[in-house]
C-alpha positions in Angstrom: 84.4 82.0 131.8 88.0 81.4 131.3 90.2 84.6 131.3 94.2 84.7 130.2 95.9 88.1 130.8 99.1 87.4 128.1 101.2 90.2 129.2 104.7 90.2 127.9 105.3 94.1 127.9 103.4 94.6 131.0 105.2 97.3 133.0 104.9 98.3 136.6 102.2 101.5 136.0 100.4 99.7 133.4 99.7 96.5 135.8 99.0 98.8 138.8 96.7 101.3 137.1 95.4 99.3 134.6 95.4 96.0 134.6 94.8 95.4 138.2 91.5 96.9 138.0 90.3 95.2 135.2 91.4 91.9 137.2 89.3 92.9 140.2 86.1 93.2 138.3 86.3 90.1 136.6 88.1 87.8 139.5 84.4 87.3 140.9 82.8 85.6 138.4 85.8 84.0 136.1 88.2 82.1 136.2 91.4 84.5 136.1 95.1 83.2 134.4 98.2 85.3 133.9 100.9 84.3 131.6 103.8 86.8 131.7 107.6 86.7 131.3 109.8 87.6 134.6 110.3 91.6 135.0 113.0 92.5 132.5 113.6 95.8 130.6 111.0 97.4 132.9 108.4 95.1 131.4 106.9 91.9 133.2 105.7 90.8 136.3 108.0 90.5 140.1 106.9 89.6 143.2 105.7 93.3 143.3 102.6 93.0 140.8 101.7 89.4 142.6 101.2 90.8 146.2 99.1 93.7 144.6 96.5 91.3 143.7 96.8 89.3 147.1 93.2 89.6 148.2 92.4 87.3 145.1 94.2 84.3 146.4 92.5 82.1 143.2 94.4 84.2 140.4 96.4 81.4 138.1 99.9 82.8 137.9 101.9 81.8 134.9 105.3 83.4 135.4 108.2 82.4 132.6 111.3 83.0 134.1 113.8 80.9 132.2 116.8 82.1 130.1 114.4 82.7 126.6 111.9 85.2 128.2 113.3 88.1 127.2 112.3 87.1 123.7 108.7 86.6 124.4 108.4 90.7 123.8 109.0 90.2 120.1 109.9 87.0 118.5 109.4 84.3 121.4 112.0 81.8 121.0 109.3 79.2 122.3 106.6 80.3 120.2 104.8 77.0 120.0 105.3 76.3 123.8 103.6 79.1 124.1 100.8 78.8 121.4 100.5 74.6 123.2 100.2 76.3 126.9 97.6 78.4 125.9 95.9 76.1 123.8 96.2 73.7 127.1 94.4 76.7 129.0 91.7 77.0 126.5 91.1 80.2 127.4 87.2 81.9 126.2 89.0 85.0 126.2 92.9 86.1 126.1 93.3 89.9 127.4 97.1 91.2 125.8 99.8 93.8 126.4 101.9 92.2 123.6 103.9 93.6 120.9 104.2 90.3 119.6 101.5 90.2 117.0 102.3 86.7 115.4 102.0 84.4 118.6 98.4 85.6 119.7 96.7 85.0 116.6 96.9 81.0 117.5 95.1 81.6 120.4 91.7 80.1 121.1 89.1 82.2 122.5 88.2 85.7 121.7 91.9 87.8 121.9 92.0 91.1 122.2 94.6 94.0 122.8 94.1 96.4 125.7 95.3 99.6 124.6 95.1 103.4 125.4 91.6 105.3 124.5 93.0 109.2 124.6 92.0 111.4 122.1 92.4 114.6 122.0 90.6 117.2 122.6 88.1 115.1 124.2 88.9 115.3 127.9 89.4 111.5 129.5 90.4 110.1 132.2 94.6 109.1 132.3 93.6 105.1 132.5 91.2 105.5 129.8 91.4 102.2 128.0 89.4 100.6 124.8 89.6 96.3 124.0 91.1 96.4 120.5 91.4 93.8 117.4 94.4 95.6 116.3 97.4 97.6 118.3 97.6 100.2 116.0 94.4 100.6 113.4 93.9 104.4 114.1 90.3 106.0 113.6 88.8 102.8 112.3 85.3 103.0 112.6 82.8 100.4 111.3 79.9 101.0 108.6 77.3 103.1 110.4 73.6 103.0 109.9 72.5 106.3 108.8 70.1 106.1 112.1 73.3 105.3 113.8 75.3 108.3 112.3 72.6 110.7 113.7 72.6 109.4 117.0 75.8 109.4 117.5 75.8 113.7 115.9 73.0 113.8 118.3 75.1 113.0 121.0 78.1 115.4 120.4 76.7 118.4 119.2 75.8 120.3 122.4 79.7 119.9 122.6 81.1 120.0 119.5 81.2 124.2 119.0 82.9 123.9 122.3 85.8 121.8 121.6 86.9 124.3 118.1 86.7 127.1 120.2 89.7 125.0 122.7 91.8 125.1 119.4 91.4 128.4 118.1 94.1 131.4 119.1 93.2 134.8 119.2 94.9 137.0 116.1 97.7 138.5 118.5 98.3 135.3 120.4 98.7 133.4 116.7 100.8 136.2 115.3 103.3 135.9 118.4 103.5 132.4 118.5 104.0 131.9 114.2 106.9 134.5 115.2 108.4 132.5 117.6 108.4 129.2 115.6 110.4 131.0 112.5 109.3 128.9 110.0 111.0 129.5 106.8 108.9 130.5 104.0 110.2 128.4 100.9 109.1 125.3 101.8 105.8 123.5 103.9 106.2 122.8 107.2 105.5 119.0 108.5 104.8 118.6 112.3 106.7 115.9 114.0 106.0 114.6 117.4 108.6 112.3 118.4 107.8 109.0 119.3 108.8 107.3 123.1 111.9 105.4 122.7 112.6 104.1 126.0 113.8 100.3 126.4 111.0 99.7 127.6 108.9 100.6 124.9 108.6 97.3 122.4 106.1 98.2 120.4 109.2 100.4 118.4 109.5 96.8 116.8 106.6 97.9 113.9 108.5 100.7 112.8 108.8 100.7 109.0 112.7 100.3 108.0 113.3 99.7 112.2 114.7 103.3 112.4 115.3 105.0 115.6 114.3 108.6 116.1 118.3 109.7 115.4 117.8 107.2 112.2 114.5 108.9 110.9 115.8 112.2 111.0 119.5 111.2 109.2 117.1 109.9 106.5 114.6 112.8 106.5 116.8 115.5 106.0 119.1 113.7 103.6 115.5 112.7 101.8 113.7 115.7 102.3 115.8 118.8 103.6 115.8 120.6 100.7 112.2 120.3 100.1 110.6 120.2 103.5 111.1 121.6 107.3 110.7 119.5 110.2 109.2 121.2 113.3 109.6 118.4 115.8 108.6 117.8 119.5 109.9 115.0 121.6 108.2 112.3 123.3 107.3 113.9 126.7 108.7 110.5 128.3 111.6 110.6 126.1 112.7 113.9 127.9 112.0 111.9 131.4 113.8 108.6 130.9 115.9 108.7 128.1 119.6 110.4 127.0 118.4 112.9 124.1 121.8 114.2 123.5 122.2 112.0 120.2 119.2 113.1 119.5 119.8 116.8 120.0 122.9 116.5 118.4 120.9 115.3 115.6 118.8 117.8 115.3 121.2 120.4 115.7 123.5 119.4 113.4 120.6 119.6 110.5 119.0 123.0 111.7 118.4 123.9 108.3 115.7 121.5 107.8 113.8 121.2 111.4 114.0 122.7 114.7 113.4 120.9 118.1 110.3 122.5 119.8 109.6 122.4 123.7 106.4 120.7 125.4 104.8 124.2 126.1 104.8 127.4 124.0 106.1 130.8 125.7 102.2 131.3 125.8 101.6 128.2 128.4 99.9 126.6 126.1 100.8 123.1 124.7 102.9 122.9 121.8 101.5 120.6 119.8 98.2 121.9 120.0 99.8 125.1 118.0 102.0 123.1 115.5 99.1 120.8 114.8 97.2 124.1 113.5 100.1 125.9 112.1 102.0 123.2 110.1 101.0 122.3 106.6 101.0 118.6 107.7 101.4 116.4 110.3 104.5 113.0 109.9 102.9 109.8 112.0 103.8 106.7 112.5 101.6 104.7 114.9 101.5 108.0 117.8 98.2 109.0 119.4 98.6 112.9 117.7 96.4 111.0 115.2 93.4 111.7 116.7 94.1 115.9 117.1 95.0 116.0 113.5 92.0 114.6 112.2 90.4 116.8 114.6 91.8 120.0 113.2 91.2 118.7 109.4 95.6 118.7 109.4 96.8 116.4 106.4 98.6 113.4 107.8 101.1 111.5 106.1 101.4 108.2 108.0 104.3 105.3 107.7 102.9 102.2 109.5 102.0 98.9 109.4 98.5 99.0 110.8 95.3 100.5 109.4 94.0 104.1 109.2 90.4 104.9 109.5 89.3 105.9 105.8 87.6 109.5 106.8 91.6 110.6 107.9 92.7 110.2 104.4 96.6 110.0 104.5 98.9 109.9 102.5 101.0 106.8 102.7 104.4 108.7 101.1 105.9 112.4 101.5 106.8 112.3 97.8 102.2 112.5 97.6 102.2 115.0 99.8 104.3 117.1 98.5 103.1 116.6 94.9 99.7 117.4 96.0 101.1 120.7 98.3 102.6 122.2 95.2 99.2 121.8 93.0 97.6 122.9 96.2 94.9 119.7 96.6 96.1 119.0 99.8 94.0 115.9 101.2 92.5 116.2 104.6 90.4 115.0 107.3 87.0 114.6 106.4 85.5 116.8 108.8 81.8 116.0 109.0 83.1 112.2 109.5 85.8 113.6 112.3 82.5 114.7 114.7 81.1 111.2 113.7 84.2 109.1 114.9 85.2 111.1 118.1 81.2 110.5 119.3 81.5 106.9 118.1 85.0 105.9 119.9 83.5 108.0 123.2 80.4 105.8 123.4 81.1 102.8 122.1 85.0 102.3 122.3 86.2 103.8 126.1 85.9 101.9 129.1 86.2 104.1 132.5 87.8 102.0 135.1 86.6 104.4 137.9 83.1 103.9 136.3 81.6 102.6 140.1 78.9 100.8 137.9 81.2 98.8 135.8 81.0 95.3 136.8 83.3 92.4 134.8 79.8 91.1 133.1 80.3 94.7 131.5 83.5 93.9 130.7 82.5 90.9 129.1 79.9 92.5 126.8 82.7 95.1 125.6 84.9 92.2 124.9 82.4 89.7 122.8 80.0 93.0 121.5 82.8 94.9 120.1 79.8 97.3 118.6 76.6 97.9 120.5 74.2 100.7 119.7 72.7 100.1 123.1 75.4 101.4 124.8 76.2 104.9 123.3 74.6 107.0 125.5 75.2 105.8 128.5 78.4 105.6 128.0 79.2 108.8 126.1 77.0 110.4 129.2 79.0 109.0 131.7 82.5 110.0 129.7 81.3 113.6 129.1 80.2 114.9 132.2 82.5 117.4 133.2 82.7 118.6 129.3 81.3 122.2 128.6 78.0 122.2 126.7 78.0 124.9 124.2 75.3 127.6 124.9 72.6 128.6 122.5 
């Protein structure tokens, strides 16, 4: 088979850790292409990513490198070049890092996004990864069988009660901590977590309204401040790679209405883990936090552009969730359907890279069998290994 990596926002990690494997397993049996812009903005391909994959001398490069290719991370200015190259290349399948929705959907061949498989609380590998339709649809989940359904509560109930008890806090530990967060009493409390903002990061293009993290808040408090606190937590990579003091400032400057927490609580514990439970809702956009709030039955309002699994039931607007806060019929995660989907994207979704069985014919079948009953419990047995097994 023909196989096009189309990696616009490739960055250095992401080709080392991630894509470089995947190459590996299918270089033996396919034909392998890569079409990528020139590194710019930490994103793309130098001579760097090419002598990593030296020992597979037959790999097609297809490197852009002329004046325009900053602009295939967004809105290619040679869109139909493009769309004609690939078409030339007829690819059967087109593998993407690409925040650039609009330009793959002329592809030929199957096309899929390769995007990050965490989910929290399940314990996964770091390179966990999952072959997607979509960039962002979060906690889809296709109609199940009812046979299906039990298999898949078959497979996660030994470790279900085990994963709530990670969650819960002891009184005196929950006591301690909801003193040290100070929430004010008048009003509910929406959980935050910050989005990475890096220049690298492209996939910032889907915001609704294009605001920046400084932006959202402006708008939130002038919005909201009256009515709701914010307790916020930064992008862990934000605090690595970016200036925060605008952002600080920000925040700062509207203490009234939210409050900056730090990555860990004076307990050691992770802070969003606490907030998740303690706040009367959770504010996403397209982060992973999805996942942990559906876990902990948290309602989620969620501004995006993509699709939200229908068992998370969110609230597209604040101006719902508030209405619904003051009658108290908060909306939640369905939580009978939350054990169903965290079994379901464990043994069908993930792929392990480090799996030493995986082979690229694997890889295939993932990529053309998006949904395969036949491979749950392999897979969810090889993913769960080192997961503790509740005791009777």
């Amino acid at each position: 088979m023909r196989v096009l990596f189309y990696l616009p926002v490739i960055t250095p990690w992401w080709f080392e850790s991630i894509i470089t494997p995947l190459i590996s397993k299918l270089y033996q049996d396919n034909e392998v292409h890569i079409l990528a812009p020139e590194l710019w903005q930490g994103t793309g391909l130098s001579l760097r990513e090419v002598q990593l994959c030296a020992h597979m001398p037959d790999i097609r490069w297809h490197i852009v490198n002329d004046q325009k290719h900053p602009s295939m991370r967004t809105d290619p200015a040679e869109r139909e070049g493009i769309i004609s190259f690939v078409q030339s290349l007829d690819p059967d399948i087109v593998l993407c890092r690409s925040a650039d929705v609009e330009t793959i959907k002329a592809f030929p061949g199957i096309v899929r996004h390769i995007t990050e498989g965490a989910a929290d609380p399940l314990s996964l590998p770091s390179d966990i990864l999952q072959f997607s339709h979509s960039l962002f649809d979060h906690g889809s989940m296709p109609e199940l069988e009812c046979q299906q359904v039990a298999a898949l509560e078959d497979l996660i109930e030994p470790f279900w009660s085990k994963l709530l008890q990670t969650c819960v806090l002891d009184q005196a530990q929950r006591d301690y901590l909801c003193k040290w967060s100070a929430f004010p009493g008048d009003r509910p409390v929406l959980f935050l977590p910050l989005e990475y903002e890096h220049e690298e990061n492209f996939y910032t293009m889907h915001r609704i309204d294009a605001l920046s993290n400084v932006e959202l808040l402006e708008d939130l408090a002038q919005r909201f401040g009256e009515r709701i606190f914010f307790a916020l937590t930064n992008h862990p990579l934000n605090e690595l790679y970016v200036d925060n003091e605008p952002l600080n400032e920000a925040v700062e400057a509207r203490s009234w209405c939210m409050r900056m927490f730090p990555q860990e609580t004076p307990l050691g514990g992770r802070t969003t883990d606490f907030l998740i439970g303690a706040a009367d809702g959770v504010f996403l956009m397209d982060s992973k936090v999805y996942a942990l709030a559906g876990f902990h039955g948290s309602p989620i309002v969620r501004r995006s552009r993509f699709r939200t699994g229908a068992w998370l039931n969110v609230y597209d607007a604040i101006e719902d969730f508030l209405a619904d806060y003051e009658t108290g019929t908060l909306q939640r995660p369905a939580q009978k359907d939350a054990k169903v989907w965290f079994a379901f994207h464990a043994a069908n979704n993930l792929i392990n890279l480090n799996a030493p069985q995986l082979s690229g014919a694997d890889l295939i079948e993932r990529i053309s069998t998006p949904v395969d009953p036949d491979r749950w419990a392999d897979n969810f047995a090889q993913l769960s290994i080192d997961w503790p097994k509740a005791v009777p």
